[in-house]
Chimera marker file (.cmm) of the C-alpha trace (Angstrom):
<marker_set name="trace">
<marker id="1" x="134.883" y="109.532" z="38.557" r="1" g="1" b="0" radius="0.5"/>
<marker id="2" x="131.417" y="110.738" z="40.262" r="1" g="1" b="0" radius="0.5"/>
<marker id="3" x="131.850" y="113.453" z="43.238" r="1" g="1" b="0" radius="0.5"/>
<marker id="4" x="130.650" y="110.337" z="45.042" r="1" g="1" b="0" radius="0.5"/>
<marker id="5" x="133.443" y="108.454" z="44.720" r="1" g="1" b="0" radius="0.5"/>
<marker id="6" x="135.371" y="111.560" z="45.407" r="1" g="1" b="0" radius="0.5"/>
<marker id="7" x="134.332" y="112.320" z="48.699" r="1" g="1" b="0" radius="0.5"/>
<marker id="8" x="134.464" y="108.875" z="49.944" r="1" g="1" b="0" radius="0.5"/>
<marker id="9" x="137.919" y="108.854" z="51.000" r="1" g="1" b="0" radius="0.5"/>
<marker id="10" x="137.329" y="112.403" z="52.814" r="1" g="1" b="0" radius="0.5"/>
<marker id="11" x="134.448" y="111.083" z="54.625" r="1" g="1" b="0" radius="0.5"/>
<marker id="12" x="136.323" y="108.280" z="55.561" r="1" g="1" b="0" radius="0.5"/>
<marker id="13" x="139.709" y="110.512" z="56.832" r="1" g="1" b="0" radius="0.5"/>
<marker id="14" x="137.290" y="112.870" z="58.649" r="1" g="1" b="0" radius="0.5"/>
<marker id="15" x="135.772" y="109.724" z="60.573" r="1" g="1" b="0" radius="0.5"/>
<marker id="16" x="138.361" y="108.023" z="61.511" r="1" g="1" b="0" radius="0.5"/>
<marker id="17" x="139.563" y="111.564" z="63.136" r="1" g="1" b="0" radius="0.5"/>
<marker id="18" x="136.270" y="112.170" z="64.467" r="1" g="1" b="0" radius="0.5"/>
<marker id="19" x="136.829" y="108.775" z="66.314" r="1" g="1" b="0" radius="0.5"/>
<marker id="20" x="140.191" y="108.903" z="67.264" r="1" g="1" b="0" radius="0.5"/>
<marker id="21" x="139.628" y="111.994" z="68.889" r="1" g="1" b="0" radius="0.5"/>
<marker id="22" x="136.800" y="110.522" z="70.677" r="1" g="1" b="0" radius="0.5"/>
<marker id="23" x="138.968" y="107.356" z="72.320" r="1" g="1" b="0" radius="0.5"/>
<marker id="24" x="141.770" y="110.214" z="73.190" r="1" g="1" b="0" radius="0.5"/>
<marker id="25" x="139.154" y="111.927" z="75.471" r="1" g="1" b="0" radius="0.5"/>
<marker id="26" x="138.853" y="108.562" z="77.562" r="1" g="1" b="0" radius="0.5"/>
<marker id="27" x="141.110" y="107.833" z="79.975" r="1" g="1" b="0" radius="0.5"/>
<marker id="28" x="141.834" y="105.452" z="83.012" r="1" g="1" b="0" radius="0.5"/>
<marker id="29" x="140.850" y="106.377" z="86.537" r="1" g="1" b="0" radius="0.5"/>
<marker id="30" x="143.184" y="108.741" z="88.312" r="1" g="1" b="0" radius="0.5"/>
<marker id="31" x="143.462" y="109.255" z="91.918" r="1" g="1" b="0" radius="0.5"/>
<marker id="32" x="142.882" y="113.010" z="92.760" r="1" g="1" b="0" radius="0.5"/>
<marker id="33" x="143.224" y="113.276" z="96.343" r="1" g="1" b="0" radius="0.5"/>
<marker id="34" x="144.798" y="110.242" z="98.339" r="1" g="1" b="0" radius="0.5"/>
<marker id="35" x="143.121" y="109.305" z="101.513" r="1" g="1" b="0" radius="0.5"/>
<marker id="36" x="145.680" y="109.922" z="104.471" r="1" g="1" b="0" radius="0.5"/>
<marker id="37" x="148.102" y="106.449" z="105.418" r="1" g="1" b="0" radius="0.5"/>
<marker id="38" x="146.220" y="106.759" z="109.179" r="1" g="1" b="0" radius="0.5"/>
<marker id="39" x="143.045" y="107.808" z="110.368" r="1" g="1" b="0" radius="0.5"/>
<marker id="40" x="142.599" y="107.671" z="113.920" r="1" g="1" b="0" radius="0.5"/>
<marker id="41" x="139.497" y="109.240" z="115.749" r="1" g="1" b="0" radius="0.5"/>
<marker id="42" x="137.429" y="109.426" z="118.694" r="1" g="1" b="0" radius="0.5"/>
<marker id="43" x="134.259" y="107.591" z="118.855" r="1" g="1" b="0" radius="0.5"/>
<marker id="44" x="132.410" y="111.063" z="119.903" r="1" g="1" b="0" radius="0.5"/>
<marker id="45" x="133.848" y="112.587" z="117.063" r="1" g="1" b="0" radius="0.5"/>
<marker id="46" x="133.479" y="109.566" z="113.651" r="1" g="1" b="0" radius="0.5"/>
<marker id="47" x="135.700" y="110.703" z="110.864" r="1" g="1" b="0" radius="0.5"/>
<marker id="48" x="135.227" y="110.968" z="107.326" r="1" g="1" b="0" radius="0.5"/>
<marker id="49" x="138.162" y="109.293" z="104.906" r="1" g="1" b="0" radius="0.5"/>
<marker id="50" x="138.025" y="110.886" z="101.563" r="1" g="1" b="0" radius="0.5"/>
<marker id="51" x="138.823" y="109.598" z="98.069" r="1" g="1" b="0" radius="0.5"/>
<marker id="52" x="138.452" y="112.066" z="94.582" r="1" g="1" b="0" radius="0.5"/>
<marker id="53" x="139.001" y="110.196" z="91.684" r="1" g="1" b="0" radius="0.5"/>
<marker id="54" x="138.703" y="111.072" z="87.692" r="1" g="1" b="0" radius="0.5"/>
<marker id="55" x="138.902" y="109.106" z="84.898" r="1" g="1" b="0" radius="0.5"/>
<marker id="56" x="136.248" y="109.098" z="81.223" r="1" g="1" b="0" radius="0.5"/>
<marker id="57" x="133.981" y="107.358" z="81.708" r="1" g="1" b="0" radius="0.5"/>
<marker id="58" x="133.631" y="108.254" z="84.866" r="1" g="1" b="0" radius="0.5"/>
<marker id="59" x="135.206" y="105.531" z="87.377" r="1" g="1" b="0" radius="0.5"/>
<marker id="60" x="133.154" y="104.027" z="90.118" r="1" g="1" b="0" radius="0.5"/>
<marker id="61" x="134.347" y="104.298" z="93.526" r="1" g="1" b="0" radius="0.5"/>
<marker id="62" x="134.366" y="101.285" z="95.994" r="1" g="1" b="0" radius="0.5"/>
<marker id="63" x="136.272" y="100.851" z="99.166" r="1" g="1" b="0" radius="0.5"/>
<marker id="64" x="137.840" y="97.554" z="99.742" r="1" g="1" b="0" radius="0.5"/>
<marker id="65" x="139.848" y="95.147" z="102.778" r="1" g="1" b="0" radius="0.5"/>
<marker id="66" x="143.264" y="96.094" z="102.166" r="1" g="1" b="0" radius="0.5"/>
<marker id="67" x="144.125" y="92.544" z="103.456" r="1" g="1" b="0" radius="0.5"/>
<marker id="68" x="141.957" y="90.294" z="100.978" r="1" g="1" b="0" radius="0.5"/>
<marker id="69" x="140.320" y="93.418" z="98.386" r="1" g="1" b="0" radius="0.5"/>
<marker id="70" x="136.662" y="92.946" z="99.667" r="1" g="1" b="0" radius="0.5"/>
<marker id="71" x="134.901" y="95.336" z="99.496" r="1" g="1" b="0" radius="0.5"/>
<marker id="72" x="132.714" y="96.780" z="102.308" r="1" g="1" b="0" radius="0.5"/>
<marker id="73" x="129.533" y="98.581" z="102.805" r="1" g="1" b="0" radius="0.5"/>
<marker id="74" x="127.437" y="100.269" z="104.983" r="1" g="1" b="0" radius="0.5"/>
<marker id="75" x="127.403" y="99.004" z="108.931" r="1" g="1" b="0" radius="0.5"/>
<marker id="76" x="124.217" y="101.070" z="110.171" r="1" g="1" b="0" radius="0.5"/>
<marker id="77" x="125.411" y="103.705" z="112.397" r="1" g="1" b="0" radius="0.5"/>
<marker id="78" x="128.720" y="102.594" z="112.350" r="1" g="1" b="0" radius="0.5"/>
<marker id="79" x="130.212" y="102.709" z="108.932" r="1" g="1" b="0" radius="0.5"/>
<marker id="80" x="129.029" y="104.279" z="105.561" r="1" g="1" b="0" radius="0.5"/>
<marker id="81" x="130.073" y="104.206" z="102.151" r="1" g="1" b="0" radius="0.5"/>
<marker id="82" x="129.453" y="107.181" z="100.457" r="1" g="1" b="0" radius="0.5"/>
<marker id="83" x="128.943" y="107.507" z="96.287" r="1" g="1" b="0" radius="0.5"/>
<marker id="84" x="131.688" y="110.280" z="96.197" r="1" g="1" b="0" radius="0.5"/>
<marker id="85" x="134.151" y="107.962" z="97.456" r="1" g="1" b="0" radius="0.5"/>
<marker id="86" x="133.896" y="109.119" z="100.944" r="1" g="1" b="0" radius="0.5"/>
<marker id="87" x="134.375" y="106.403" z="103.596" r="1" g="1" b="0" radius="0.5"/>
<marker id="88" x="132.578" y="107.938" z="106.847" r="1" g="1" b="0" radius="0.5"/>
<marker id="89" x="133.016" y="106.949" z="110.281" r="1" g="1" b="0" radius="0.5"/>
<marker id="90" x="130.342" y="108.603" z="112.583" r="1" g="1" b="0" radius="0.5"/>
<marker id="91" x="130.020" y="109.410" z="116.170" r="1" g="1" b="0" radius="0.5"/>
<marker id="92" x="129.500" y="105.934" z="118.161" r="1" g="1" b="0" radius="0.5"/>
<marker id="93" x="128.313" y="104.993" z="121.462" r="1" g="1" b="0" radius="0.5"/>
<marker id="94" x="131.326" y="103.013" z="123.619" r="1" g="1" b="0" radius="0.5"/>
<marker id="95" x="129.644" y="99.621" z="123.757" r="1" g="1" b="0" radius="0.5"/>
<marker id="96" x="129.028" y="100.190" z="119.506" r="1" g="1" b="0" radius="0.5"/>
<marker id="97" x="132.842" y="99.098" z="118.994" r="1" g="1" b="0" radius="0.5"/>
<marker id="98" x="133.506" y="96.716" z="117.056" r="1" g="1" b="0" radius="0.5"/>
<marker id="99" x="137.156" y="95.963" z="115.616" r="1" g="1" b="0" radius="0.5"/>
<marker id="100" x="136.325" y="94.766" z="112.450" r="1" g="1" b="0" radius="0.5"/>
<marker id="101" x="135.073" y="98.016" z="111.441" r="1" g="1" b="0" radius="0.5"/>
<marker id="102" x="137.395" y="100.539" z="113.891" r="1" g="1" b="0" radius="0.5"/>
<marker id="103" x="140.387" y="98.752" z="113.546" r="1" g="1" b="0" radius="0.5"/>
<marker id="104" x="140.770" y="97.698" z="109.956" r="1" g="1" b="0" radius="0.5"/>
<marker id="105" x="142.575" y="98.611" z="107.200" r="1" g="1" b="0" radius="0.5"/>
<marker id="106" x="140.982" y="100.128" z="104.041" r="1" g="1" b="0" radius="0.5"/>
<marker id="107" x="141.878" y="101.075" z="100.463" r="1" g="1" b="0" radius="0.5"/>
<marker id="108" x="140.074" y="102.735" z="97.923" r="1" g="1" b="0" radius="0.5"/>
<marker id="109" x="139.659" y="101.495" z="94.651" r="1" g="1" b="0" radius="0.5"/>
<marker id="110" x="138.435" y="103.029" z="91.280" r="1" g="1" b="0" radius="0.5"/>
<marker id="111" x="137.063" y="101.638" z="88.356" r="1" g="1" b="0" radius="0.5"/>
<marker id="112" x="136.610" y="102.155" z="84.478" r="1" g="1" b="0" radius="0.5"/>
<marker id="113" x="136.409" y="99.858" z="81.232" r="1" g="1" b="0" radius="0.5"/>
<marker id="114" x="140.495" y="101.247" z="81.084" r="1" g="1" b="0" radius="0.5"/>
<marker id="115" x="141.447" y="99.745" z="84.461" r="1" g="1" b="0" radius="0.5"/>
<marker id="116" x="141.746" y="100.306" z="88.222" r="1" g="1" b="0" radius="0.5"/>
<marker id="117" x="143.710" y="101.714" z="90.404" r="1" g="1" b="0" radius="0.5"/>
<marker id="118" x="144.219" y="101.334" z="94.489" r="1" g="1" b="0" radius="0.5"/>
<marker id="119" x="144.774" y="104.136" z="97.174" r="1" g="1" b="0" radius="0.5"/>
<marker id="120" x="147.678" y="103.684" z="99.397" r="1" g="1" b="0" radius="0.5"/>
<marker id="121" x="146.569" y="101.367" z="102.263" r="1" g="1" b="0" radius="0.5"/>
<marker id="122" x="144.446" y="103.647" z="105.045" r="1" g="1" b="0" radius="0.5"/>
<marker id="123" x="145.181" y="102.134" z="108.684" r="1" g="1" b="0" radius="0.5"/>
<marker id="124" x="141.668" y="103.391" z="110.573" r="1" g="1" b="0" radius="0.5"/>
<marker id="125" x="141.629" y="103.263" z="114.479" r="1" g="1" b="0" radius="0.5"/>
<marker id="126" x="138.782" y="104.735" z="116.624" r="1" g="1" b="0" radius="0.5"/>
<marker id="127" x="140.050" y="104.928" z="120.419" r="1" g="1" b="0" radius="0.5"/>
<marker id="128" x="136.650" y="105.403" z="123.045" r="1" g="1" b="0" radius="0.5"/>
<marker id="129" x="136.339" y="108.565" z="124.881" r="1" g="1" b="0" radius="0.5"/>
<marker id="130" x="134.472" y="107.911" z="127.883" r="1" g="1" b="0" radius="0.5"/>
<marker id="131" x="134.627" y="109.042" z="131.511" r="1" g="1" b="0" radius="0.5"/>
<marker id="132" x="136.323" y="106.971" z="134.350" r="1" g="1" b="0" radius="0.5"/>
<marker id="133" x="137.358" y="106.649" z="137.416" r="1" g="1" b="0" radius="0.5"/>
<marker id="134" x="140.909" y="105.952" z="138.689" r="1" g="1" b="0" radius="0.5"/>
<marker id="135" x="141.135" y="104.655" z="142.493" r="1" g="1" b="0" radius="0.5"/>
<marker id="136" x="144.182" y="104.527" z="145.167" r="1" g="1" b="0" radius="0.5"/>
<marker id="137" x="144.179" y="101.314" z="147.036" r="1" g="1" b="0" radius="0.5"/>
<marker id="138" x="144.849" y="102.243" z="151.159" r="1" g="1" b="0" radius="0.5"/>
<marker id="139" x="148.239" y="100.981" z="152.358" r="1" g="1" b="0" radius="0.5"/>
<marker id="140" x="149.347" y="101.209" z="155.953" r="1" g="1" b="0" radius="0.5"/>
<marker id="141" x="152.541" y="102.419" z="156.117" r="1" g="1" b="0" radius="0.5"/>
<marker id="142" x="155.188" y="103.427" z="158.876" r="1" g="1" b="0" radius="0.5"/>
<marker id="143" x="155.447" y="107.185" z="159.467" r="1" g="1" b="0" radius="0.5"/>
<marker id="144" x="159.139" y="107.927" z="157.860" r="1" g="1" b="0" radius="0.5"/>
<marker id="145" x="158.862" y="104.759" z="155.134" r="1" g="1" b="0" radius="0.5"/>
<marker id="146" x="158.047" y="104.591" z="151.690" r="1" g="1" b="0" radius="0.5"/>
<marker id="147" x="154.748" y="103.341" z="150.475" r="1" g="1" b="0" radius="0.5"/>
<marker id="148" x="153.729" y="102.328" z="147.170" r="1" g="1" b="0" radius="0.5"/>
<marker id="149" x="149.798" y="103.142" z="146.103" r="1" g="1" b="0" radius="0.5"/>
<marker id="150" x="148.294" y="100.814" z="143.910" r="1" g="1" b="0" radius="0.5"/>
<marker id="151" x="146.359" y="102.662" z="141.020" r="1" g="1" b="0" radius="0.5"/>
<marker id="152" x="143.409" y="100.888" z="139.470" r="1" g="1" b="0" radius="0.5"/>
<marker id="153" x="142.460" y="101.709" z="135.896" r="1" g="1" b="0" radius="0.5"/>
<marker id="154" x="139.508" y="100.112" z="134.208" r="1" g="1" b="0" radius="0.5"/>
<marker id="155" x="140.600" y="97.683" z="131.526" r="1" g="1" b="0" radius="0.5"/>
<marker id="156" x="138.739" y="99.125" z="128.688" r="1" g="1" b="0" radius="0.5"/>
<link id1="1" id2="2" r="1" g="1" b="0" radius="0.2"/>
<link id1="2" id2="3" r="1" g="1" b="0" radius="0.2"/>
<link id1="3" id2="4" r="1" g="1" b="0" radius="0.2"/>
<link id1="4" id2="5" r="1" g="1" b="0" radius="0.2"/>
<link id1="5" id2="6" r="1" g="1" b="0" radius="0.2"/>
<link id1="6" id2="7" r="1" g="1" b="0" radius="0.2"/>
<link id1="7" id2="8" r="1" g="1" b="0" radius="0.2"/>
<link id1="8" id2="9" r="1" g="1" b="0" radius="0.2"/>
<link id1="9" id2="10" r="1" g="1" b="0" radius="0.2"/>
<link id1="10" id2="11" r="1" g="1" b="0" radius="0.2"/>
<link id1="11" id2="12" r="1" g="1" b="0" radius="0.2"/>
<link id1="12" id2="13" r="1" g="1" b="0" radius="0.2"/>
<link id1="13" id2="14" r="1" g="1" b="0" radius="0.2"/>
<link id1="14" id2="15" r="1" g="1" b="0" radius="0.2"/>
<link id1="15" id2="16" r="1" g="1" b="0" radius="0.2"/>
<link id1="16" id2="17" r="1" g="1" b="0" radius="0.2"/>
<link id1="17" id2="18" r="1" g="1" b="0" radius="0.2"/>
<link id1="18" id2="19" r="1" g="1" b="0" radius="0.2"/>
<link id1="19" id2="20" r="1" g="1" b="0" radius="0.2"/>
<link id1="20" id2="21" r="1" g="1" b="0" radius="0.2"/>
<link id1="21" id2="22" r="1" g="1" b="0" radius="0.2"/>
<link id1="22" id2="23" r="1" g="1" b="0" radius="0.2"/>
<link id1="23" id2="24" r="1" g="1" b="0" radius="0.2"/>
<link id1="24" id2="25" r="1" g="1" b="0" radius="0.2"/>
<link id1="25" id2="26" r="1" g="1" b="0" radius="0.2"/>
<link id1="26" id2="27" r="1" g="1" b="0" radius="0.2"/>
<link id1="27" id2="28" r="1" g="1" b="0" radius="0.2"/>
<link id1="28" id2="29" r="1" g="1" b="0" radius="0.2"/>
<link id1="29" id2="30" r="1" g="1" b="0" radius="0.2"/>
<link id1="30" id2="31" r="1" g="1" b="0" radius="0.2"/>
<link id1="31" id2="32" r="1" g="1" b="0" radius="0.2"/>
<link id1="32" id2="33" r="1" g="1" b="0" radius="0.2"/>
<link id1="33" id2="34" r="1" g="1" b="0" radius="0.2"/>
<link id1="34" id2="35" r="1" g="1" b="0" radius="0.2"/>
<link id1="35" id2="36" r="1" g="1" b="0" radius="0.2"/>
<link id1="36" id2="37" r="1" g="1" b="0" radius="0.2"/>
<link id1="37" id2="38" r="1" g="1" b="0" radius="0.2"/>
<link id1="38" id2="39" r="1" g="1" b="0" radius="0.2"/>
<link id1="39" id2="40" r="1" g="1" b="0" radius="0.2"/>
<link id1="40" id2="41" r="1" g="1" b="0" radius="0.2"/>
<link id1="41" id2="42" r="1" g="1" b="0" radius="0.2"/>
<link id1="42" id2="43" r="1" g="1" b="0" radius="0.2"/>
<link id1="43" id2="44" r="1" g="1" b="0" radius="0.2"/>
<link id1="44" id2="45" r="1" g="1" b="0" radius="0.2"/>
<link id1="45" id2="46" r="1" g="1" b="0" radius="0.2"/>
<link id1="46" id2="47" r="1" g="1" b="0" radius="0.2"/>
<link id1="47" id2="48" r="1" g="1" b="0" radius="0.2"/>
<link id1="48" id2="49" r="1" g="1" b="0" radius="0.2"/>
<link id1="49" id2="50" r="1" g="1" b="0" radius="0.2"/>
<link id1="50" id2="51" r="1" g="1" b="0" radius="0.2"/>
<link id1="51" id2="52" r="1" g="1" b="0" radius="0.2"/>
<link id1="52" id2="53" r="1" g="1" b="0" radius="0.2"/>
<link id1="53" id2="54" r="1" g="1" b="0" radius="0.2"/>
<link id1="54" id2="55" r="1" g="1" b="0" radius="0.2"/>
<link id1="55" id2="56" r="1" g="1" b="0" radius="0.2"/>
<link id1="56" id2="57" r="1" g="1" b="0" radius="0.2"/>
<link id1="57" id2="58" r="1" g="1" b="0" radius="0.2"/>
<link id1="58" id2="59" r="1" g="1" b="0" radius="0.2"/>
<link id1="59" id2="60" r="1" g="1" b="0" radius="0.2"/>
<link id1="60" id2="61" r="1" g="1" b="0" radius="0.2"/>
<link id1="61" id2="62" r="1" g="1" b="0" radius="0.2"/>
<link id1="62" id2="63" r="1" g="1" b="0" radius="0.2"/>
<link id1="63" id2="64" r="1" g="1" b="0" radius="0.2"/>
<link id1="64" id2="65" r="1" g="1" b="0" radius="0.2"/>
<link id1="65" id2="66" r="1" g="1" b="0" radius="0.2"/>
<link id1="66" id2="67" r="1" g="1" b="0" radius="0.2"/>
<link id1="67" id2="68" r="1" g="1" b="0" radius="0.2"/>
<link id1="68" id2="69" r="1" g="1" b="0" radius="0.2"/>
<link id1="69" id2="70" r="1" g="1" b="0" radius="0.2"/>
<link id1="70" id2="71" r="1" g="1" b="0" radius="0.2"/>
<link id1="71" id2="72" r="1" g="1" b="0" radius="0.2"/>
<link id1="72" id2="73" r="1" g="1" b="0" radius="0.2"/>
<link id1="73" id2="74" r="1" g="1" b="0" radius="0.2"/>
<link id1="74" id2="75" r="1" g="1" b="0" radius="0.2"/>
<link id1="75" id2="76" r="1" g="1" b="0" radius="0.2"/>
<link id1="76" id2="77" r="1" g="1" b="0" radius="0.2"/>
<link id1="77" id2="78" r="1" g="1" b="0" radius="0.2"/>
<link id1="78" id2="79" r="1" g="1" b="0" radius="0.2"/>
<link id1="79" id2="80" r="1" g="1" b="0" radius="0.2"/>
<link id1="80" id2="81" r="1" g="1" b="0" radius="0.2"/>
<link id1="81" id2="82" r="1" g="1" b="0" radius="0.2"/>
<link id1="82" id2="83" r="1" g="1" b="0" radius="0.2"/>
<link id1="83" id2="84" r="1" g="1" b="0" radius="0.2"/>
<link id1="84" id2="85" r="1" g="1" b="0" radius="0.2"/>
<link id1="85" id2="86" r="1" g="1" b="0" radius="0.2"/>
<link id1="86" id2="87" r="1" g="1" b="0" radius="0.2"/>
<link id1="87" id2="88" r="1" g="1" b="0" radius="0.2"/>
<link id1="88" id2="89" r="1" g="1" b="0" radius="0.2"/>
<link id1="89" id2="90" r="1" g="1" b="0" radius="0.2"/>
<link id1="90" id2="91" r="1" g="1" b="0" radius="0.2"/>
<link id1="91" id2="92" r="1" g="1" b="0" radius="0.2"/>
<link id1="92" id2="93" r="1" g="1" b="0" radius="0.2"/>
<link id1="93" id2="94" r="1" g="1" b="0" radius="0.2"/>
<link id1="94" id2="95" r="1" g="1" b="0" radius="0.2"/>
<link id1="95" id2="96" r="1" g="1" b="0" radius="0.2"/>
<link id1="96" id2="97" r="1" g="1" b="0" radius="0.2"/>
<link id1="97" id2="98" r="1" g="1" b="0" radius="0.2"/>
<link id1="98" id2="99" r="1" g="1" b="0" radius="0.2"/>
<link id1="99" id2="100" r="1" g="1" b="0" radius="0.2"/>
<link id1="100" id2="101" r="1" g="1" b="0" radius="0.2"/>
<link id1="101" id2="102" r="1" g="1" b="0" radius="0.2"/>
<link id1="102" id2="103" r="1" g="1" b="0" radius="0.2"/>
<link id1="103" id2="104" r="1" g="1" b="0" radius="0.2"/>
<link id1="104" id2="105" r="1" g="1" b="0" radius="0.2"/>
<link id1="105" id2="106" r="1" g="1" b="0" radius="0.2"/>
<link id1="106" id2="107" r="1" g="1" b="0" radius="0.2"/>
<link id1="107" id2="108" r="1" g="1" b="0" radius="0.2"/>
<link id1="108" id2="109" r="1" g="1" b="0" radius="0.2"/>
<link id1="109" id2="110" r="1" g="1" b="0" radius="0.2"/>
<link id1="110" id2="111" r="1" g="1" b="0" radius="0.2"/>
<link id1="111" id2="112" r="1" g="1" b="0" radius="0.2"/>
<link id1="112" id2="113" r="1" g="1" b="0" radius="0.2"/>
<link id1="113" id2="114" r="1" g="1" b="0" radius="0.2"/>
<link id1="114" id2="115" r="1" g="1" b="0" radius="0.2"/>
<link id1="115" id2="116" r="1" g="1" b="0" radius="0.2"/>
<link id1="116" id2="117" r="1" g="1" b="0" radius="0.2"/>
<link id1="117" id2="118" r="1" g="1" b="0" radius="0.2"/>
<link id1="118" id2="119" r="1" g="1" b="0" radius="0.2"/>
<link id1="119" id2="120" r="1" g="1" b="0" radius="0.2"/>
<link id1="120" id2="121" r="1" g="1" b="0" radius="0.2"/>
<link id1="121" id2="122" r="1" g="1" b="0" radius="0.2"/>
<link id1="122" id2="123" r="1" g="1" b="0" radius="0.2"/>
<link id1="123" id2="124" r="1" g="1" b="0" radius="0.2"/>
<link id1="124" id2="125" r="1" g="1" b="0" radius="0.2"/>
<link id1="125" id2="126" r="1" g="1" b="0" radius="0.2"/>
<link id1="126" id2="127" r="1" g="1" b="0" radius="0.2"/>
<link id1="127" id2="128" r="1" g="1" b="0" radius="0.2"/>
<link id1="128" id2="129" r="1" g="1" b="0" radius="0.2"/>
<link id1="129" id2="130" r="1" g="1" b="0" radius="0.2"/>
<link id1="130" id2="131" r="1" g="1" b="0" radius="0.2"/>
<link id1="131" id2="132" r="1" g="1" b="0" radius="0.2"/>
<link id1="132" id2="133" r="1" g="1" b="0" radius="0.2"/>
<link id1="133" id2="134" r="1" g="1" b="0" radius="0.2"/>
<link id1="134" id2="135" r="1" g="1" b="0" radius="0.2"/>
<link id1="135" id2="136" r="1" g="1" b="0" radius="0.2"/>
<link id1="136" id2="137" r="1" g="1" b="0" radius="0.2"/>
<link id1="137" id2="138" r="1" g="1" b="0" radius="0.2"/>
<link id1="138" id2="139" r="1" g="1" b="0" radius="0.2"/>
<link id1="139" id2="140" r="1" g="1" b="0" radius="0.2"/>
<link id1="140" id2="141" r="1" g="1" b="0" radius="0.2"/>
<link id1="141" id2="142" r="1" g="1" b="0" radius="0.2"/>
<link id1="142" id2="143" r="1" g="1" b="0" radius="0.2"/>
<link id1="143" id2="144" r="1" g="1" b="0" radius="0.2"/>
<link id1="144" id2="145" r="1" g="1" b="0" radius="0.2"/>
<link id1="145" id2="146" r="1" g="1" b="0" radius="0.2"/>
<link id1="146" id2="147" r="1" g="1" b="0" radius="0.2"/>
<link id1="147" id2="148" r="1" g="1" b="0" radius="0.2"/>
<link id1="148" id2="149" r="1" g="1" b="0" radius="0.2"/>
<link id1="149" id2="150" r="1" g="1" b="0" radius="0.2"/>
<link id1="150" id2="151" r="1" g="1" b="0" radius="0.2"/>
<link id1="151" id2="152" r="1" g="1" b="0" radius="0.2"/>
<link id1="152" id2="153" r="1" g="1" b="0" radius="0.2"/>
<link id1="153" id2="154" r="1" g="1" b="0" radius="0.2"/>
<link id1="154" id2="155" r="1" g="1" b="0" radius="0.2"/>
<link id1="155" id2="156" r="1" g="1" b="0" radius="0.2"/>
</marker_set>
């Protein structure tokens, strides 16, 4: 036998090693940090929902419709999708509301050729901060009596 043939089998052992210890380093996406079950904010104050995932290779990050797993994207100025896996809400005027964005709920969901995993569902609702009025309607009433006042809120 040649040292050819003799080092054959080695070469082949050492390989296979070489290669198992490459899959071994791959893994599927983990979920670091969960995002929070309920995000409410403020529309003068937007939010930012965050989502820290690992995984080799590397998992992608989308965010997705908890109802039907759609996945969303960027609403200018109301909504953007981040590639870190941060889901921001900014600052909004009032009359910018809109409930498909502001009152929805999200998941996050990570990627990799070894699977993918969900976030715990994230219920997001922005409530508007804005200045109003409230007004007493004038009763007449009988000196001595009881009177009930009428207080008018705006609807919104």
């Amino acid at each position: 036998m040649g040292t050819n043939t003799m080092l054959w089998p080695i070469l082949l052992i050492l390989s296979l090693l070489a290669l198992q210890t490459a899959v071994c380093e791959e893994s599927g996406p983990v979920i670091v940090e969960e995002p929070d079950n309920r995000v409410d904010f403020s529309n003068s104050t937007g939010a930012n929902i965050h989502c820290s995932v690992r995984g080799h290779p590397k998992p992608t990050v989308v965010w997705v419709k908890a109802d039907d797993g759609t996945a969303i994207g960027d609403v200018p100025g109301l909504r953007k999708v981040l590639s870190n896996g941060t889901l921001m809400f900014p600052p909004f005027r009032a009359e910018d509301y809109r409930q498909e964005v502001h009152a929805q709920v999200y998941r996050c969901q990570a990627t990799n050729p070894h699977g993918t995993v969900h976030s715990r569902d994230v219920h997001v609702r922005a409530v508007i901060s804005q200045f109003y009025l409230l007004e007493a309607e004038s009763e007449n009433v009988i000196r001595g009596n009881s009177a009930i006042l009428k207080c008018k809120i705006p609807s919104f």
